[in-house]
Backbone as JSON, one array per atom type, in Angstrom:
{
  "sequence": "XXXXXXXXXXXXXXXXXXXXXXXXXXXXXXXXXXXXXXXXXXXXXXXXXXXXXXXXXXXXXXXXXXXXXXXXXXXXXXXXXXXXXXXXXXXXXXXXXXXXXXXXXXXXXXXXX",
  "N": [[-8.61, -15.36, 2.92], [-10.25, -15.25, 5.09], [-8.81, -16.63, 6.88], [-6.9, -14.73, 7.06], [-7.81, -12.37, 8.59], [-10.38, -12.89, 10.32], [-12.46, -11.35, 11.25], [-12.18, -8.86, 10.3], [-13.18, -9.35, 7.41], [-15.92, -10.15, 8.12], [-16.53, -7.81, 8.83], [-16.77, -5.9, 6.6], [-17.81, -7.49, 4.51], [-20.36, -7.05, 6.09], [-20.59, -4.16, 5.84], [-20.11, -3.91, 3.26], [-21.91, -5.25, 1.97], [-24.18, -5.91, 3.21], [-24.08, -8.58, 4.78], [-24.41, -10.24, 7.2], [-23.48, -12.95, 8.2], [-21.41, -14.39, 7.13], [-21.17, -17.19, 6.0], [-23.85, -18.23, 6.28], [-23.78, -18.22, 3.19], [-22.93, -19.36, -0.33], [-19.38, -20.77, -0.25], [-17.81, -20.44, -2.59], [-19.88, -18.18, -3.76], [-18.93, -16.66, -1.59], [-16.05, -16.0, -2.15], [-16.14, -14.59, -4.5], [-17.44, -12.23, -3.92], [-15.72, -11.49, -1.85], [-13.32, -10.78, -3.72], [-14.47, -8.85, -4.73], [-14.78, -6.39, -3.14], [-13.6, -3.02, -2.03], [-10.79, -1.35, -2.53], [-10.12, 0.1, -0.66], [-10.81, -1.55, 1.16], [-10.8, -3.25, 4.84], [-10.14, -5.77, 5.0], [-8.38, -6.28, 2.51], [-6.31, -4.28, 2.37], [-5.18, -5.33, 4.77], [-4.44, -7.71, 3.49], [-3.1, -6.8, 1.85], [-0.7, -5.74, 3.22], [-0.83, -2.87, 4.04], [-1.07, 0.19, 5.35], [-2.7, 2.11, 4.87], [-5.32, 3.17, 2.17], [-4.16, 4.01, -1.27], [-4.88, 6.32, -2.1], [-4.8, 7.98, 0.19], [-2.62, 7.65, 1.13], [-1.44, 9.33, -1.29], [-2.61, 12.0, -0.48], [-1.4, 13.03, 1.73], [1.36, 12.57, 1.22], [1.3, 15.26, -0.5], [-0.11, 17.03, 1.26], [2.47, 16.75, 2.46], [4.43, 18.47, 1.2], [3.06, 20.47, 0.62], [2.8, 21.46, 3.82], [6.03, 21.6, 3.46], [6.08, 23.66, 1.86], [5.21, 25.99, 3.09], [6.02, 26.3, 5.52], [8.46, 25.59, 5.64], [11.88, 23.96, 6.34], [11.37, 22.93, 8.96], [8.68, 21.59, 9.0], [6.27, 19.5, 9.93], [5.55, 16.07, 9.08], [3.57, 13.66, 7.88], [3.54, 11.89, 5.99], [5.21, 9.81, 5.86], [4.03, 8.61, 8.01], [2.4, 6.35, 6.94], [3.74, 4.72, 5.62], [5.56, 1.62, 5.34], [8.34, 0.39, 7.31], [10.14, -0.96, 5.82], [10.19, 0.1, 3.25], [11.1, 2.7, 3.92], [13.2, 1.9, 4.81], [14.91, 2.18, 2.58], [17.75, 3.27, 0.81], [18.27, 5.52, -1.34], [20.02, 5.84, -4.63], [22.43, 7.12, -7.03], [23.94, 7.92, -9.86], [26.94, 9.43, -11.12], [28.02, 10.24, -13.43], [26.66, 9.75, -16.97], [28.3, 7.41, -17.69], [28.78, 6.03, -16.13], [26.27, 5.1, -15.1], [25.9, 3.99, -17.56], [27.56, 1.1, -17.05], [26.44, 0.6, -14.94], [24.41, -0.64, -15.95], [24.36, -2.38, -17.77], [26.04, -4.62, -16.38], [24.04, -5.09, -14.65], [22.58, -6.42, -17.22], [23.82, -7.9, -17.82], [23.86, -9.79, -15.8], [21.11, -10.51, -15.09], [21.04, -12.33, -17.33]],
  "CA": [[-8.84, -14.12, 3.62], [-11.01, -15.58, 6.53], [-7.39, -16.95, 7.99], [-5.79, -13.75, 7.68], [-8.65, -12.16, 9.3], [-11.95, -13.31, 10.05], [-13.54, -10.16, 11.64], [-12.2, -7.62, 9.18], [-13.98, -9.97, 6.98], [-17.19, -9.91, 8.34], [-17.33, -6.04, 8.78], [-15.86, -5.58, 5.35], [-18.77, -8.15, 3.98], [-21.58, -6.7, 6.69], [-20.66, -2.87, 5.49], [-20.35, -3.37, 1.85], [-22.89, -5.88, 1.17], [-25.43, -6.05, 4.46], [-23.88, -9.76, 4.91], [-23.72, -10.79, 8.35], [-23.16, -14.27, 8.67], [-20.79, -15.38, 5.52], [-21.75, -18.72, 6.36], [-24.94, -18.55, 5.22], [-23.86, -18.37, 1.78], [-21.99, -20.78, -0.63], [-17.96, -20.45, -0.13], [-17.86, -19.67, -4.14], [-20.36, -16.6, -3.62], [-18.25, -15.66, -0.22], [-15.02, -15.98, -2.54], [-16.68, -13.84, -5.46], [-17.54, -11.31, -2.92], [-14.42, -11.2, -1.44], [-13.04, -10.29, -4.78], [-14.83, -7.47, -4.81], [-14.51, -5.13, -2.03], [-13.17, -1.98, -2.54], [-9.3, -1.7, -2.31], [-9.07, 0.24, 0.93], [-11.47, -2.16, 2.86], [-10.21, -3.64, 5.85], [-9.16, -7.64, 4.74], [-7.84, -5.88, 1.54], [-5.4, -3.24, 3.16], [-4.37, -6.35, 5.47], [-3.58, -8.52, 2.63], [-1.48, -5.99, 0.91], [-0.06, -5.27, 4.16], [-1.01, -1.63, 3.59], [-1.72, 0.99, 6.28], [-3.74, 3.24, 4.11], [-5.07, 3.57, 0.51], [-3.25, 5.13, -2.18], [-5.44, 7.86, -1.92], [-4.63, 8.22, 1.74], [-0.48, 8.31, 1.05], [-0.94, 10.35, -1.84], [-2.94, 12.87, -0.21], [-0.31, 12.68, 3.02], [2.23, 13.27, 0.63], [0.57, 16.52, -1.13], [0.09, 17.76, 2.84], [3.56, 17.26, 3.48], [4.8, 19.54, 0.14], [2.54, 21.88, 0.74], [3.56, 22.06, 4.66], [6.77, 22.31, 3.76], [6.66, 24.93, 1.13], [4.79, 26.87, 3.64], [6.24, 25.83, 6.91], [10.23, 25.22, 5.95], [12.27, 22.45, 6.62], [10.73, 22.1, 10.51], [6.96, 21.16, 9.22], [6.05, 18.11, 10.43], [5.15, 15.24, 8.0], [2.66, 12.94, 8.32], [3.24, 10.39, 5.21], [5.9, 8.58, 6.29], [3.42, 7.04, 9.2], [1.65, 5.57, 6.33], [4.57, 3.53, 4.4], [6.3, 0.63, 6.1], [9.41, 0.53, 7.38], [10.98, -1.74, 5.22], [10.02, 1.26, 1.9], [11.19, 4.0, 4.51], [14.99, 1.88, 4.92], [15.78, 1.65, 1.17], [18.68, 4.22, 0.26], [17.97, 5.94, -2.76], [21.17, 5.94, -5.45], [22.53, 7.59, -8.14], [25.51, 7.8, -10.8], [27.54, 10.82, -10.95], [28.12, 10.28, -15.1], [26.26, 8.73, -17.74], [28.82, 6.31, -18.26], [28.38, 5.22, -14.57], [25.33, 4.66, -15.68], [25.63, 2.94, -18.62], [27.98, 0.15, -16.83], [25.79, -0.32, -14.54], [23.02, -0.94, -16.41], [25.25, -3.13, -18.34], [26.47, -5.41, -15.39], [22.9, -5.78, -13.98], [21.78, -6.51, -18.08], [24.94, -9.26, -17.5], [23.71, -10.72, -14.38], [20.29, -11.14, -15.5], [21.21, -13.22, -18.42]],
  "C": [[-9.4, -14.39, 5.01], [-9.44, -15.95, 7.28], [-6.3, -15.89, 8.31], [-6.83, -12.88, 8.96], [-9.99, -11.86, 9.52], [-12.99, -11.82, 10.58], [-13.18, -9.14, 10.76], [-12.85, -8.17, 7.81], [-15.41, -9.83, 6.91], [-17.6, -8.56, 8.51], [-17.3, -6.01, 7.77], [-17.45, -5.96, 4.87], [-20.2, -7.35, 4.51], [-21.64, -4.63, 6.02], [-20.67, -2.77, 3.96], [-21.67, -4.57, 1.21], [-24.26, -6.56, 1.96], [-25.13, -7.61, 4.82], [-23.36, -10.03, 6.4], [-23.83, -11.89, 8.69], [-22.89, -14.82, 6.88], [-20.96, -16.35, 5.63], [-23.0, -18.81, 5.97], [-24.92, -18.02, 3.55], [-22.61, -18.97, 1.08], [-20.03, -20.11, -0.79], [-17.57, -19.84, -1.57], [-18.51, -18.12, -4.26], [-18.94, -15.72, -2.92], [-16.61, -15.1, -0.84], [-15.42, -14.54, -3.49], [-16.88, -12.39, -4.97], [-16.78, -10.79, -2.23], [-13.46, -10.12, -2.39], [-13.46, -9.23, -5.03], [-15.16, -6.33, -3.83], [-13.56, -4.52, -2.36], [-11.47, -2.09, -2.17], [-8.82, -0.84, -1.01], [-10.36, -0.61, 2.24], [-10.33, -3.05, 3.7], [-9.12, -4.98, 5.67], [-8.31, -6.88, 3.3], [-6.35, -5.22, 1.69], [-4.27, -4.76, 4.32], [-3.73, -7.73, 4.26], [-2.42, -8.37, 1.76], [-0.33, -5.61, 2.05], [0.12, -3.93, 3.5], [-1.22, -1.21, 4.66], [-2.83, 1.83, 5.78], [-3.48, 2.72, 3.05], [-4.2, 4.21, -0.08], [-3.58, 6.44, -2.3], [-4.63, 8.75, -0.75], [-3.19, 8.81, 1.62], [-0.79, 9.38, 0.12], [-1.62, 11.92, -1.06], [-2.14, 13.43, 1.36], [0.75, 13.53, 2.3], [2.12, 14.69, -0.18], [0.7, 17.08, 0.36], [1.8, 18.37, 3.06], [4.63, 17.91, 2.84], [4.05, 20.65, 0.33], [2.78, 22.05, 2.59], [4.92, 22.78, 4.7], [7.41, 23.44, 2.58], [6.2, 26.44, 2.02], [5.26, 27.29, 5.25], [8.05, 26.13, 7.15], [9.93, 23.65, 6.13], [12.22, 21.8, 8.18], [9.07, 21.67, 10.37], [7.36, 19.99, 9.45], [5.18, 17.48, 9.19], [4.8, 14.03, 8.06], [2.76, 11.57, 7.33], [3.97, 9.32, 5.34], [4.96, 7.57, 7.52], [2.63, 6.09, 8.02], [2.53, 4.67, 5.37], [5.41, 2.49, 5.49], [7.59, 0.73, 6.38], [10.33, 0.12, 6.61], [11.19, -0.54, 3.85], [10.66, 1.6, 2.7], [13.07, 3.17, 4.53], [14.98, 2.12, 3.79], [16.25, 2.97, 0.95], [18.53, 4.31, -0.9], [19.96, 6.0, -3.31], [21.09, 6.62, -6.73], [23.75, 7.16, -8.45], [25.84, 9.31, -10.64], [27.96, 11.13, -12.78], [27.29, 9.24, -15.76], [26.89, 7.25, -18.15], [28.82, 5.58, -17.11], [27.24, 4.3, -14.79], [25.26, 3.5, -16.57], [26.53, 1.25, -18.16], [27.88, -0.29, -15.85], [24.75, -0.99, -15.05], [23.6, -2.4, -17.26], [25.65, -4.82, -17.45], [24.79, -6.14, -15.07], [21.92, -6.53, -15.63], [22.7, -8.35, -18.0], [24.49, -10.29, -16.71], [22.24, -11.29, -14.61], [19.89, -12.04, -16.25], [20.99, -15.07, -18.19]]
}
């Protein structure tokens, strides 16, 4: 974590556990400690490559159902700034019959083998 990034580190450490200088304590503690910071602190969020908590999207996404049941289809929608681009390309799919279905499921049960 210190190599992904050392100052979101030390706030992270100095705000959740009054620790300002991880160096004065043994690399095993500083690891142990690491381990436990909350899941939207700063080195945490950067290790998941996250923009926000889960809280954060889901409550984004709740906003942007209830804008647009109230708004239409011109509200503006705020949760996509919080998912990555790479989630935001992927084309959703479907089948058009169950049996579509079933031979794909079939093929990909094939290919996994």
């Amino acid at each position: 974590m210190i190599r992904l990034d050392e100052d979101a580190l030390i706030c992270d450490f100095a705000e959740t556990y009054h620790i300002f200088d991880y160096r004065s304590i043994s690399a095993t503690m500083a690891a142990r400690l690491a381990v436990g910071l909350r899941e939207n602190s700063r080195i945490k969020l950067l290790a998941s490559d996250r923009k926000a908590s889960i809280d954060t999207v889901l409550l984004a996404g709740i906003m942007d159902r209830l804008s647009v049941l109230l708004g239409g289809e011109n509200a503006k929608l705020i949760a996509k700034n919080f998912v990555s681009l790479q989630q935001a390309e992927e084309e959703p799919y479907g089948y058009e019959t169950p049996e579509d279905f079933d031979s794909a499921w079939a093929e990909m049960v094939t290919n996994n083998e």
